[in-house]
VEXKOLLUM-179259 format. One record per residue (C-alpha): z, y, x. Coordinates in nm, 3 decimals. Each point is the difference from the previous one (the first is absolute). Layout:
<kolnus>
<kolnu><zz>Z</zz><yy>Y</yy><xx>X</xx></kolnu>
...
</kolnus>
This chain:
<kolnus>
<kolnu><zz>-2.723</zz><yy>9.262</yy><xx>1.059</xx></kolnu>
<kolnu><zz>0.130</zz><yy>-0.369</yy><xx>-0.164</xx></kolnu>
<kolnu><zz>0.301</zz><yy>0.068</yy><xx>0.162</xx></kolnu>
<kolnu><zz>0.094</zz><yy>0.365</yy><xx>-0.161</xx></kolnu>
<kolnu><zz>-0.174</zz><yy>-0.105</yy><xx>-0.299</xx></kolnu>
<kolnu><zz>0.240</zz><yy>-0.354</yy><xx>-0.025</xx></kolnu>
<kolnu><zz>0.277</zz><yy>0.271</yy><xx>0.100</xx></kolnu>
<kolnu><zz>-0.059</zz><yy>0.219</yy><xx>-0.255</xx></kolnu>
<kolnu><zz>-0.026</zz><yy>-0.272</yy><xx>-0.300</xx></kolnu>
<kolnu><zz>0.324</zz><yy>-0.154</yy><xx>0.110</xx></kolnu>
<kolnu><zz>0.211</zz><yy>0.327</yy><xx>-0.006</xx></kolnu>
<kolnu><zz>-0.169</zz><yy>0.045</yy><xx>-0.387</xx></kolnu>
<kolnu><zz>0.087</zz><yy>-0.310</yy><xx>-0.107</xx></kolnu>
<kolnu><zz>0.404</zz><yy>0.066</yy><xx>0.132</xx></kolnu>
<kolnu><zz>-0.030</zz><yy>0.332</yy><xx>-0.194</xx></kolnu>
<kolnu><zz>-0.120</zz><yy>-0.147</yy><xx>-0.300</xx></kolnu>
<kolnu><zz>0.224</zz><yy>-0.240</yy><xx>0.011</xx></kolnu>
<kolnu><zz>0.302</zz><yy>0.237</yy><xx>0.051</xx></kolnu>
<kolnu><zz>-0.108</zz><yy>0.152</yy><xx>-0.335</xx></kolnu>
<kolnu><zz>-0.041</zz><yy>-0.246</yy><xx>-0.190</xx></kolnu>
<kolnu><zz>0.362</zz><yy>-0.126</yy><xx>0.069</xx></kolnu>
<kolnu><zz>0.160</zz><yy>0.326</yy><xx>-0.018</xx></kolnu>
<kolnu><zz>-0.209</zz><yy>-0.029</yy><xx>-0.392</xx></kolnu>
<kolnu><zz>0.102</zz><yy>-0.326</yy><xx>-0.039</xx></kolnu>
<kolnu><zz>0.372</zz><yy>0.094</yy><xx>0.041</xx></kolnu>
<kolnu><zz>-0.033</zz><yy>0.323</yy><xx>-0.225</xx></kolnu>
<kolnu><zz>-0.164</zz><yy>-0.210</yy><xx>-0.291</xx></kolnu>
<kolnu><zz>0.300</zz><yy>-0.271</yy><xx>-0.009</xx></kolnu>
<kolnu><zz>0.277</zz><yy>0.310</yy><xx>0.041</xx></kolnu>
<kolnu><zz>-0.214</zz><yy>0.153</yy><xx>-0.300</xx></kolnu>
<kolnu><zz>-0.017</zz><yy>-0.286</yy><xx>-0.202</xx></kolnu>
<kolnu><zz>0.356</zz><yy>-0.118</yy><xx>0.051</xx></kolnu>
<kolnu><zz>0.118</zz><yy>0.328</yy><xx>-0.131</xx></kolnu>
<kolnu><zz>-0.272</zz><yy>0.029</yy><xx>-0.284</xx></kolnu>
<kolnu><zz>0.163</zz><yy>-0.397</yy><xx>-0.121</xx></kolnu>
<kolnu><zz>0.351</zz><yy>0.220</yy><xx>-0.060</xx></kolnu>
<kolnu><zz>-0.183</zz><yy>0.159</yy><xx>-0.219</xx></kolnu>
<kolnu><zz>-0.145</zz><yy>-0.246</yy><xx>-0.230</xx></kolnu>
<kolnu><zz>0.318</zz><yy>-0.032</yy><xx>-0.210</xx></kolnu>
<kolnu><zz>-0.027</zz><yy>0.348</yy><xx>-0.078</xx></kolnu>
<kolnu><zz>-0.404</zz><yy>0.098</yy><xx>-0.029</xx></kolnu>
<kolnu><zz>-0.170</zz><yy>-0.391</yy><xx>-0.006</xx></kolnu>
<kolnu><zz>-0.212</zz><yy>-0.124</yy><xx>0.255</xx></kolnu>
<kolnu><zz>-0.270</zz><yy>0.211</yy><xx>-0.141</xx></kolnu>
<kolnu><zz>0.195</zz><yy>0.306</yy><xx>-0.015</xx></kolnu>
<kolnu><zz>0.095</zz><yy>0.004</yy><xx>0.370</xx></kolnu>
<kolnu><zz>-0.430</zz><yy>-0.100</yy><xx>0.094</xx></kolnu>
<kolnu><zz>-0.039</zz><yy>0.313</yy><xx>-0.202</xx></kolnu>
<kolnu><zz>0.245</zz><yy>0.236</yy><xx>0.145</xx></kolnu>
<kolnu><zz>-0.102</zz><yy>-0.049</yy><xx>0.375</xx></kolnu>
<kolnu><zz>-0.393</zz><yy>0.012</yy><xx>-0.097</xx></kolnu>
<kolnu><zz>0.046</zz><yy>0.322</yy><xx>-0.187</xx></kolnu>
<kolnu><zz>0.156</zz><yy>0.166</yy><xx>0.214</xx></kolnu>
<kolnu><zz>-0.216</zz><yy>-0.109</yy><xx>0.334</xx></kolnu>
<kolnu><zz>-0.273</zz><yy>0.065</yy><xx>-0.208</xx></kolnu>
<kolnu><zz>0.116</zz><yy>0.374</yy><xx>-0.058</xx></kolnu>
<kolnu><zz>0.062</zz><yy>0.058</yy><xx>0.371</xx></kolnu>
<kolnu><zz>-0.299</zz><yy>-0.103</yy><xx>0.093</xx></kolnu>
<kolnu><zz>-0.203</zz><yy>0.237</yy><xx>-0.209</xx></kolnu>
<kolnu><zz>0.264</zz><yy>0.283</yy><xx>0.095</xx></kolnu>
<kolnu><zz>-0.081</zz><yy>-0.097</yy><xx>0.407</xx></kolnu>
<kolnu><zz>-0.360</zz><yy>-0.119</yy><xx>-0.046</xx></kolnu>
<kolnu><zz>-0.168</zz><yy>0.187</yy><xx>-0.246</xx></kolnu>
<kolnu><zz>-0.248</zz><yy>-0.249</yy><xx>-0.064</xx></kolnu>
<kolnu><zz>-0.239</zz><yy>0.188</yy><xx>-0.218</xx></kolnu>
<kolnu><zz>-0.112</zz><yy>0.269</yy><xx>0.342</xx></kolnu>
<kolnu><zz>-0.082</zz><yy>-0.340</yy><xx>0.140</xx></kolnu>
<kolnu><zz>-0.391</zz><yy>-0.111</yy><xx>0.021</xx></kolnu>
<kolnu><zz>-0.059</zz><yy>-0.322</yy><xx>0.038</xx></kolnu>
<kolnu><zz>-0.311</zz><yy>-0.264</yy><xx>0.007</xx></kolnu>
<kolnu><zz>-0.024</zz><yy>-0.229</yy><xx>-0.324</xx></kolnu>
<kolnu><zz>0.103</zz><yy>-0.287</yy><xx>0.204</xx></kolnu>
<kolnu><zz>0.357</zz><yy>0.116</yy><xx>0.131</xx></kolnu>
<kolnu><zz>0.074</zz><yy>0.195</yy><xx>-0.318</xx></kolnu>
<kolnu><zz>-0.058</zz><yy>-0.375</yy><xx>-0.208</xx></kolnu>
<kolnu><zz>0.189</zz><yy>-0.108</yy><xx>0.281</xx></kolnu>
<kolnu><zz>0.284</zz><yy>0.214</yy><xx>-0.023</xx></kolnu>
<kolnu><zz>0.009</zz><yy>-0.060</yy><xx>-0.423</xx></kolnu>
<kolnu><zz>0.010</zz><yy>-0.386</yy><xx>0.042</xx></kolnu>
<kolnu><zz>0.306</zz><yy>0.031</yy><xx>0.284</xx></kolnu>
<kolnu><zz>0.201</zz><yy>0.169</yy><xx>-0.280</xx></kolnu>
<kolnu><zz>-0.071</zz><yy>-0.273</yy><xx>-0.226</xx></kolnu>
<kolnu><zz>0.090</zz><yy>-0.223</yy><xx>0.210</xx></kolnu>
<kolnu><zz>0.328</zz><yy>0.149</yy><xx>0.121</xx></kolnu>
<kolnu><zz>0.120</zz><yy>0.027</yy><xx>-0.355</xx></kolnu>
<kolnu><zz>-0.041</zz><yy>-0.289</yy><xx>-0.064</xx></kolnu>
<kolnu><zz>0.122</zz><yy>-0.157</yy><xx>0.287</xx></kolnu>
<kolnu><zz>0.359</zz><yy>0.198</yy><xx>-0.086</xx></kolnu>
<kolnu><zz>0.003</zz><yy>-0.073</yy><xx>-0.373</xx></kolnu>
<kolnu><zz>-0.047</zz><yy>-0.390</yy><xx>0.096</xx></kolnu>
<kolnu><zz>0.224</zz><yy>-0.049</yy><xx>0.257</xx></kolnu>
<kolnu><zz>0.296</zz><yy>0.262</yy><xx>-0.136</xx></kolnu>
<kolnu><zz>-0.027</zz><yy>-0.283</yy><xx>-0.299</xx></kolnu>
<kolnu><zz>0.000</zz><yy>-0.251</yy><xx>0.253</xx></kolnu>
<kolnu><zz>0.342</zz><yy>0.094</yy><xx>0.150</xx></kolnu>
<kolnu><zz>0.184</zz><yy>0.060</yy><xx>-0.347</xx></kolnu>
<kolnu><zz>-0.056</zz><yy>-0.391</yy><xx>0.013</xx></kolnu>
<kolnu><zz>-0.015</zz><yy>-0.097</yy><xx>0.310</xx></kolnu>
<kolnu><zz>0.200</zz><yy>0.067</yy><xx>0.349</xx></kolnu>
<kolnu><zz>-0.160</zz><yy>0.268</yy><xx>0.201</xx></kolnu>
<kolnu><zz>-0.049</zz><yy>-0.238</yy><xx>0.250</xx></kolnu>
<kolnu><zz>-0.184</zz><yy>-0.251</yy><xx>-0.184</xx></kolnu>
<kolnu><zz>-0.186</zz><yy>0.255</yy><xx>-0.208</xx></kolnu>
<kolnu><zz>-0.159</zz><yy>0.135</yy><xx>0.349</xx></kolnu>
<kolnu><zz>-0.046</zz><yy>-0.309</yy><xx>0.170</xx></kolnu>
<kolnu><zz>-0.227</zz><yy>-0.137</yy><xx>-0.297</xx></kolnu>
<kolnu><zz>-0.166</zz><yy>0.383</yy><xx>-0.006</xx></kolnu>
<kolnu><zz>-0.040</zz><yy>-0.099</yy><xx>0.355</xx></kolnu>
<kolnu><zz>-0.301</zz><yy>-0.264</yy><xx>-0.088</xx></kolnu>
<kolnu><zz>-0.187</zz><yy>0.307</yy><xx>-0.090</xx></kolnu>
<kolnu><zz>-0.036</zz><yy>0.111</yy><xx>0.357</xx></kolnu>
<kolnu><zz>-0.030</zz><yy>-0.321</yy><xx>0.119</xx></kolnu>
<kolnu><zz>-0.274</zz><yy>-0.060</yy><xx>-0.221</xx></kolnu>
<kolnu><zz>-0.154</zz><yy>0.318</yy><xx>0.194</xx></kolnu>
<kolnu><zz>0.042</zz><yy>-0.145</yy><xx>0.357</xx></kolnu>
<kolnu><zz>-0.101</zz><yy>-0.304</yy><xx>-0.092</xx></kolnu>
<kolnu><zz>-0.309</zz><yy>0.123</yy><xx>-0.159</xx></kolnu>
<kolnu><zz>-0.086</zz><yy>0.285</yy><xx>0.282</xx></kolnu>
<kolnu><zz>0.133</zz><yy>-0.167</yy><xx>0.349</xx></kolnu>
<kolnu><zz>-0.249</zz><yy>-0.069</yy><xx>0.239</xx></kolnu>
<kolnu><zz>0.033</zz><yy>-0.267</yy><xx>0.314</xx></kolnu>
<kolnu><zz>0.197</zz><yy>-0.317</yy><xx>0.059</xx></kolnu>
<kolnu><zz>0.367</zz><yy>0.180</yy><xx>-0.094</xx></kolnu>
<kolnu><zz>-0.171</zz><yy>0.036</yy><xx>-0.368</xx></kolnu>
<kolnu><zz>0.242</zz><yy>-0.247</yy><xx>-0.165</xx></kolnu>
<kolnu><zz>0.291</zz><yy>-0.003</yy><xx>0.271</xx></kolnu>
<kolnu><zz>0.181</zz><yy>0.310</yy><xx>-0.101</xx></kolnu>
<kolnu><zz>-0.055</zz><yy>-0.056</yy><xx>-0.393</xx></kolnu>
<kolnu><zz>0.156</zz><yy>-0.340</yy><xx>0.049</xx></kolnu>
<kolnu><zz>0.319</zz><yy>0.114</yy><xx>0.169</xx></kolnu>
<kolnu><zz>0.017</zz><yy>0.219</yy><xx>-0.290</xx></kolnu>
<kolnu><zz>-0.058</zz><yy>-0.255</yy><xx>-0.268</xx></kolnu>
<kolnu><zz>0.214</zz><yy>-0.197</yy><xx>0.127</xx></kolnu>
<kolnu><zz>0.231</zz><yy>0.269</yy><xx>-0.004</xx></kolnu>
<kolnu><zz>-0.102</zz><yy>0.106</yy><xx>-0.330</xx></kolnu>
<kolnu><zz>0.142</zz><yy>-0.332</yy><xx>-0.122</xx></kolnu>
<kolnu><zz>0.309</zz><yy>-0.040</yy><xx>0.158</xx></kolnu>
<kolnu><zz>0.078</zz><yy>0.363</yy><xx>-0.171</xx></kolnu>
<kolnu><zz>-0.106</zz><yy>-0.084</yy><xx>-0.355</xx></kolnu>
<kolnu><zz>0.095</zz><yy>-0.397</yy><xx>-0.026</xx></kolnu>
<kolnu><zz>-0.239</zz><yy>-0.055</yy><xx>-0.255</xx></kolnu>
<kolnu><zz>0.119</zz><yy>-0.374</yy><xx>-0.016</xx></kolnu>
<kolnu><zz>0.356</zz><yy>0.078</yy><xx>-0.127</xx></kolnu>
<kolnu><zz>-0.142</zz><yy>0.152</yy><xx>-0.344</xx></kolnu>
<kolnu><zz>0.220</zz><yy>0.307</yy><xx>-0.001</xx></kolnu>
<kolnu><zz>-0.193</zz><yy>0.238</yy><xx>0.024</xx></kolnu>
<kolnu><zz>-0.120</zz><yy>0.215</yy><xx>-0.367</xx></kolnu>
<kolnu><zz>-0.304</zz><yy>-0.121</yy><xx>-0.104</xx></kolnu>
<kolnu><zz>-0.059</zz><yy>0.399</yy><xx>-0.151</xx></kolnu>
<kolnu><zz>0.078</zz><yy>0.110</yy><xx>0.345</xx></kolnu>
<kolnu><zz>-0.227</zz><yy>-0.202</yy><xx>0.190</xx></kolnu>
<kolnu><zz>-0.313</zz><yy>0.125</yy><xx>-0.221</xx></kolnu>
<kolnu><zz>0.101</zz><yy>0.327</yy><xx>0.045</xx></kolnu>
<kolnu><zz>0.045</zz><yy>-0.051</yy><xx>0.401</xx></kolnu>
<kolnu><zz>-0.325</zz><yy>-0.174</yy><xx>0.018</xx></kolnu>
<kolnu><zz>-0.154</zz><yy>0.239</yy><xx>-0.204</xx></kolnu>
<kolnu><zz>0.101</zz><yy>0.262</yy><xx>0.253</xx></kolnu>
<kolnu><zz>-0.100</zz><yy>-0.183</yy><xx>0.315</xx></kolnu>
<kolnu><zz>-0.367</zz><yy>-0.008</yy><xx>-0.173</xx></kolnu>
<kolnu><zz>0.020</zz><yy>0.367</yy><xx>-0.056</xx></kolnu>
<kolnu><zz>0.168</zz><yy>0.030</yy><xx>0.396</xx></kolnu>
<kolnu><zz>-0.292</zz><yy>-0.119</yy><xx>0.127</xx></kolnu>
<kolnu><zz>-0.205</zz><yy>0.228</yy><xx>-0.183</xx></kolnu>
<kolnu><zz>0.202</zz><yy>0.294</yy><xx>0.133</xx></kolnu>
<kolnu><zz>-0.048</zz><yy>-0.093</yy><xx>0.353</xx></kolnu>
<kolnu><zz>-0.359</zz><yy>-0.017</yy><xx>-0.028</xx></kolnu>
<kolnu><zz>-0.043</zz><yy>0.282</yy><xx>-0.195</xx></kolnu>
<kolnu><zz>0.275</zz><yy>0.235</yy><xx>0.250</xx></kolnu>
<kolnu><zz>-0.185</zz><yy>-0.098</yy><xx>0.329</xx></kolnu>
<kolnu><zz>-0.355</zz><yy>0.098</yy><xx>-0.218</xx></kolnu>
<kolnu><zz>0.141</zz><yy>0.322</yy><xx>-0.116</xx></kolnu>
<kolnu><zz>0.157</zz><yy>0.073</yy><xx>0.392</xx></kolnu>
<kolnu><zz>-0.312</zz><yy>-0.095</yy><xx>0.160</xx></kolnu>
<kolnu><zz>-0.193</zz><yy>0.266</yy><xx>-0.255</xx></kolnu>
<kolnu><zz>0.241</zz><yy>0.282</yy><xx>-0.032</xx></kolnu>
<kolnu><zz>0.237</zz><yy>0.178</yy><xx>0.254</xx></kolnu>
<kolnu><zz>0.332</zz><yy>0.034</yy><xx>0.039</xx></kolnu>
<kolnu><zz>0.177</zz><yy>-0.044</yy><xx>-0.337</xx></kolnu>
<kolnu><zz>-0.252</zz><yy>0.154</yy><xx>-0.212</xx></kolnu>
<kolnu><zz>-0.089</zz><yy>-0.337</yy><xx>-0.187</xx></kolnu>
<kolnu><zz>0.339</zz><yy>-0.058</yy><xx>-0.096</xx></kolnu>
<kolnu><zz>0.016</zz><yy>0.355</yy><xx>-0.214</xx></kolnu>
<kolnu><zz>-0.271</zz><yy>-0.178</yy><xx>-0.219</xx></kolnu>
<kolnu><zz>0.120</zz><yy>-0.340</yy><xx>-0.006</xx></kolnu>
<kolnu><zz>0.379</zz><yy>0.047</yy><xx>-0.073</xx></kolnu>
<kolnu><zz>-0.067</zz><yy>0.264</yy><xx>-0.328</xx></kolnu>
<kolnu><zz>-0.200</zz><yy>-0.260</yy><xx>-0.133</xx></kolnu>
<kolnu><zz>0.278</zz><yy>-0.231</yy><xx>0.079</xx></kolnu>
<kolnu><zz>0.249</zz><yy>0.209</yy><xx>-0.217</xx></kolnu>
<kolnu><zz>-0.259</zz><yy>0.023</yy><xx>-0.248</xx></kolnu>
<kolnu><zz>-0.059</zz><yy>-0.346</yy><xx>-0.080</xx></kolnu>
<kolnu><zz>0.377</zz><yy>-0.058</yy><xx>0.041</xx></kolnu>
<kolnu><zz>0.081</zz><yy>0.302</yy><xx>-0.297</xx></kolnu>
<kolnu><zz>-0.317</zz><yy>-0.165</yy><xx>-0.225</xx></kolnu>
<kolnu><zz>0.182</zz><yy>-0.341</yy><xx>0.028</xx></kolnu>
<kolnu><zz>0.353</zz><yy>-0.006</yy><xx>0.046</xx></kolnu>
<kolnu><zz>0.079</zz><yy>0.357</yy><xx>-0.031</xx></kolnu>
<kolnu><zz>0.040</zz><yy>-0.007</yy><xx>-0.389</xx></kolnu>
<kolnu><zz>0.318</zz><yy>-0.239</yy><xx>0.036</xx></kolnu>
<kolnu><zz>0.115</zz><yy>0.179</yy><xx>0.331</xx></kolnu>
<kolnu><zz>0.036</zz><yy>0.343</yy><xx>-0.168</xx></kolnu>
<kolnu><zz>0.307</zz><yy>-0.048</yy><xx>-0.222</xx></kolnu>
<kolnu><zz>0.155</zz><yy>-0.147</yy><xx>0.305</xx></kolnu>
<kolnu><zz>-0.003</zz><yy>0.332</yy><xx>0.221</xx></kolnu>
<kolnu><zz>0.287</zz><yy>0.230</yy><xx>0.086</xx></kolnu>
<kolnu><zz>-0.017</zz><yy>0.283</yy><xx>0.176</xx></kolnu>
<kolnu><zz>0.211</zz><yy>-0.116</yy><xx>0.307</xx></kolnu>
<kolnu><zz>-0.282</zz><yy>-0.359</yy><xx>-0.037</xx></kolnu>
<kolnu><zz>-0.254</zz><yy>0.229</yy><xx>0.062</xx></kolnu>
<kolnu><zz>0.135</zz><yy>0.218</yy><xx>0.259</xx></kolnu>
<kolnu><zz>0.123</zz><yy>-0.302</yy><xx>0.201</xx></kolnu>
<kolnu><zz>-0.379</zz><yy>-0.131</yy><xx>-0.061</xx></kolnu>
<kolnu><zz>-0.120</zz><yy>0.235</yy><xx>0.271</xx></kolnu>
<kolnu><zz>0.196</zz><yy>-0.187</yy><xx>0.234</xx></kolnu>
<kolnu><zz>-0.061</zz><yy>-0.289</yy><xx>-0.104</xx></kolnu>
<kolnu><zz>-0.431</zz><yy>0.083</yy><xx>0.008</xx></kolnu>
<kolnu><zz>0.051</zz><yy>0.137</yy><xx>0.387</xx></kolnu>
<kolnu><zz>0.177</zz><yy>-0.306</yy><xx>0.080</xx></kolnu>
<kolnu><zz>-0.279</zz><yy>-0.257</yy><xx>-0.175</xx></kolnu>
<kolnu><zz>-0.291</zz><yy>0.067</yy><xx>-0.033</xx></kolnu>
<kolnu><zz>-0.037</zz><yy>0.317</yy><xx>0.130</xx></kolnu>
<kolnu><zz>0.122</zz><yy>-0.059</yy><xx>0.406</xx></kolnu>
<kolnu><zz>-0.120</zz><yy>-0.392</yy><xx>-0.009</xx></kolnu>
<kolnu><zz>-0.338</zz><yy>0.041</yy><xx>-0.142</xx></kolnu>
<kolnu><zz>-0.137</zz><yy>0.294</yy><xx>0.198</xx></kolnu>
<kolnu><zz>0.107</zz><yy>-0.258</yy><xx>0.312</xx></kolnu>
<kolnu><zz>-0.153</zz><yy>-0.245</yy><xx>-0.168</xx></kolnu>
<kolnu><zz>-0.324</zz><yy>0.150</yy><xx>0.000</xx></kolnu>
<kolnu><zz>0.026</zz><yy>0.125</yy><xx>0.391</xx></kolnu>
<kolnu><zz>0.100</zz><yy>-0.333</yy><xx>0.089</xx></kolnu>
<kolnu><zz>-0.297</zz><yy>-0.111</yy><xx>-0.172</xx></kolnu>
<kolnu><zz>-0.224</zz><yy>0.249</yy><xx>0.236</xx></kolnu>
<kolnu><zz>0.178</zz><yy>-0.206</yy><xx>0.291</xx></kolnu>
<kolnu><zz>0.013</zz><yy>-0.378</yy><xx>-0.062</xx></kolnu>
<kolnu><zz>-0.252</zz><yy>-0.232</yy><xx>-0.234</xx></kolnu>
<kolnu><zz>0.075</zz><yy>-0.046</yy><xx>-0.283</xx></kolnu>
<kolnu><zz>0.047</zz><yy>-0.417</yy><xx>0.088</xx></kolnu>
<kolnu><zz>0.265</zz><yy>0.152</yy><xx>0.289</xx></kolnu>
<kolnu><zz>0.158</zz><yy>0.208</yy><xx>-0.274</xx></kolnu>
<kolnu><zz>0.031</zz><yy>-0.277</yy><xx>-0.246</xx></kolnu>
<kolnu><zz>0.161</zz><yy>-0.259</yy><xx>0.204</xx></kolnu>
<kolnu><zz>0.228</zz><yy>0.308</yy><xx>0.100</xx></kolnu>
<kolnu><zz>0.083</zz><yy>0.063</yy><xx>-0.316</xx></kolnu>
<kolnu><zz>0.206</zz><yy>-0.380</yy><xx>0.033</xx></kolnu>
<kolnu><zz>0.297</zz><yy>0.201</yy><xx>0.133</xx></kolnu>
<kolnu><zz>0.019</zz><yy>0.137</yy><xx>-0.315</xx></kolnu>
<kolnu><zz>0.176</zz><yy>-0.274</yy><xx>-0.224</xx></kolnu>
<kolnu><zz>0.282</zz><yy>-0.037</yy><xx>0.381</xx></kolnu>
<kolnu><zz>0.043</zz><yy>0.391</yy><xx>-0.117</xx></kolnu>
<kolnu><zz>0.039</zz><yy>-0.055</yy><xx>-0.295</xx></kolnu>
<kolnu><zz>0.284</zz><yy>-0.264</yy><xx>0.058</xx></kolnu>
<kolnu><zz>0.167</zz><yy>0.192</yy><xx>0.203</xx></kolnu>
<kolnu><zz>0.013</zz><yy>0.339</yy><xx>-0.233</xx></kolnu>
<kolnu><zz>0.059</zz><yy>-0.228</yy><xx>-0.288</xx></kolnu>
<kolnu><zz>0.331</zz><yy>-0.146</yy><xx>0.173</xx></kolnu>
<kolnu><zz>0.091</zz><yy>0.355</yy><xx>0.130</xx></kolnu>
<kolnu><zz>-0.039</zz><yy>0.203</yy><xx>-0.310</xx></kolnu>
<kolnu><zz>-0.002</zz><yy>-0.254</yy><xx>-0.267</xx></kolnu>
<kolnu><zz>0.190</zz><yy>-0.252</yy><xx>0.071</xx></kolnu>
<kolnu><zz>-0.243</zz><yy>-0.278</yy><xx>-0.014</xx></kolnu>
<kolnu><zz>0.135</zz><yy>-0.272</yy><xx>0.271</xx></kolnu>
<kolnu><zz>-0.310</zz><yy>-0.193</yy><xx>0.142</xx></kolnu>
<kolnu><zz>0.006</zz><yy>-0.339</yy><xx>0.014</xx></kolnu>
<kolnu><zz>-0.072</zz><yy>-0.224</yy><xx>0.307</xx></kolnu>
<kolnu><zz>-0.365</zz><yy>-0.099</yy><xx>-0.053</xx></kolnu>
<kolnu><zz>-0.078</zz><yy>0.360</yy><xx>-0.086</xx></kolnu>
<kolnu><zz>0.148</zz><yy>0.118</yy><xx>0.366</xx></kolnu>
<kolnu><zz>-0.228</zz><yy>-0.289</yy><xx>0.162</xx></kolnu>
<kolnu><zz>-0.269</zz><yy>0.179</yy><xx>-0.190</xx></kolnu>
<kolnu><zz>0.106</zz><yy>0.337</yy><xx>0.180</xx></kolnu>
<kolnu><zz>-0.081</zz><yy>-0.163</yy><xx>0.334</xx></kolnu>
<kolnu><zz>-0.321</zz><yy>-0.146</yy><xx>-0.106</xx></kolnu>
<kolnu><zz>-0.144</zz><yy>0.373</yy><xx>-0.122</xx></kolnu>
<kolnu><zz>0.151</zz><yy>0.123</yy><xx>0.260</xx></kolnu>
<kolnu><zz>-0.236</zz><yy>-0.180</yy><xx>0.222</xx></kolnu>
<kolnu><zz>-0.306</zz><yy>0.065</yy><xx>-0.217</xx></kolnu>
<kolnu><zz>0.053</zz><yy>0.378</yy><xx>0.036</xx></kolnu>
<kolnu><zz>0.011</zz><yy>0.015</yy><xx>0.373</xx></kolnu>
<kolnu><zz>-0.293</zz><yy>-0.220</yy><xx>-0.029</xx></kolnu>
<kolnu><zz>-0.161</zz><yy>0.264</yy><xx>-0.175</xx></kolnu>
<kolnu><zz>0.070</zz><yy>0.238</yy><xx>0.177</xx></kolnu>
<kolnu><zz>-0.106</zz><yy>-0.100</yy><xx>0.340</xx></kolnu>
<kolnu><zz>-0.338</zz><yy>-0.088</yy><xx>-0.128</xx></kolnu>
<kolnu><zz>-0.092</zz><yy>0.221</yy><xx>-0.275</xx></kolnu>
<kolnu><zz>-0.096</zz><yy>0.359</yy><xx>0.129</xx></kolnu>
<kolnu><zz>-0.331</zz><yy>0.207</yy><xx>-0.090</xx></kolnu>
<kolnu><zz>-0.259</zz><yy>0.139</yy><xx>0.148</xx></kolnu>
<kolnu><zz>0.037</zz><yy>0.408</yy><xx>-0.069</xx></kolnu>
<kolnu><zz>-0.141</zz><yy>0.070</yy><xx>-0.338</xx></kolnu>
<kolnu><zz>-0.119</zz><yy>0.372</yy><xx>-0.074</xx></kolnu>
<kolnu><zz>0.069</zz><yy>0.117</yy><xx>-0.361</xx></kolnu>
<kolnu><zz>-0.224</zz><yy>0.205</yy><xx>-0.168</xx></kolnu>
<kolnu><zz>0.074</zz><yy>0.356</yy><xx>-0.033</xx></kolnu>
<kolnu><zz>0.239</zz><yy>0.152</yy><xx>-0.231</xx></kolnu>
<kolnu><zz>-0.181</zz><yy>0.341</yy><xx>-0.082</xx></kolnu>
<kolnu><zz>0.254</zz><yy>0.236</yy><xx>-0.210</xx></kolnu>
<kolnu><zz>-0.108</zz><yy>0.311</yy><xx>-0.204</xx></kolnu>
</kolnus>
């Protein structure tokens, strides 16, 4: 019974950890192509555009109001689009100042904040470390480059990261399938429009828009619904010290689509979250969690 059960865990923890690259890879395509935008609809404008339109799809697909759900996972499910707007506003203002690659790796300390916080046993602080140091190596916060504007915003949306991790794996464990993402990402383009949309609107053309469905399937729509099975999969410590690939991915589509040429120290940093994410995901699967049921009407 150990045995299948040990089984069992191991081959979750591979798929969740499958996902969350194949979201990690869709975010940095996403957000490369949403940073060719900014010259055209501001950092803002581009936040808006994808959350809009995911938003929209999701109540098309969803249809979130024949949903009933407890108190707990509907609060749940409001506070995850919260946090997922906010995380996009912040870090879309992060990378009109910042490299994409140093804009993610600081996000980064969001989820490592999360594994640090939620490990369990004597690999706690290993796989955080790696990433750290990592982390680092990526940013060089020594050479006093980097835009001090930027870095709030960054660190502003590693704080709000770590809030959407915790929340996603609270609204997956409550809610099946991708019901708790028709609630949370409307309220994500909501508090986007009540914010930002006012200086976004002037901005939008009619080919903007139509290329914003795209744009929405590409990030957030594809990542965060893996996101949140991933989440059913791995802990959420696992799933934050996996999320250290994402700043390597972010060097990499940065050089590929932007141009941005890494330097040395950040590549050393590549190998060092490298590392941490196998870490993680070797020793970070879950038990099988059963959501509560999604009754329709």
């Amino acid at each position: 019974m150990t045995s299948t059960t040990s089984y069992a865990v191991v081959g979750r923890s591979r798929s969740g950890a499958a996902m969350a690259t194949t979201s990690m890879l869709c975010v940095q395509v996403g957000l490369a192509v949403s940073v060719t935008l900014i010259d055209r609809i501001g950092a803002e404008g581009a936040a808006w555009l994808r959350l809009v339109w995911a938003g929209a799809l999701f109540l098309l697909i969803g249809r979130p109001w024949r949903l009933r759900l407890s108190r707990s996972a509907l609060g749940a499910a409001v506070l995850l689009g919260v946090a997922t707007a906010s995380v996009t506003l912040l870090f879309m203002a992060a990378v009109a100042r910042l490299p994409l690659g140093t804009a993610s790796a600081l996000e980064f300390l969001g989820p490592l904040g999360v594994a640090v916080a939620r490990g369990r046993g004597s690999g706690r602080f290993v796989w955080p470390l790696f990433a750290a140091v990592g982390v680092l190596l990526l940013t060089e916060p020594w050479a006093g480059t980097a835009d001090p504007l930027g870095v709030a915003f960054a660190l502003g949306a590693a704080c709000c990261w770590a809030a959407y991790i915790l929340l996603t794996q609270r609204v997956g464990d409550q809610v099946q399938g991708l019901a708790g993402l028709s609630i949370s990402m409307p309220v994500a383009a909501l508090v986007a429009t009540v914010t930002v949309g006012p200086s976004a609107f002037g901005r939008m053309t009619p080919e903007l828009l139509l290329a914003g469905i795209g744009l929405a399937i590409l990030l957030p729509i594809v990542p965060f619904s893996l996101e949140l099975l991933a989440l059913r999969r791995l802990s959420t410590a696992a799933f934050g010290t996996l999320m250290s690939l994402e700043p390597a991915f972010a060097l990499l589509v940065g050089l590929v689509v932007l141009s941005q040429v890494p330097r040395p120290l950040a590549v050393a940093g590549i190998v060092f979250v490298v590392v941490a994410g196998i870490g993680a995901e070797r020793t970070g699967g879950r038990e099988v969690a059963t959501p509560a049921a999604v009754v329709t009407t």
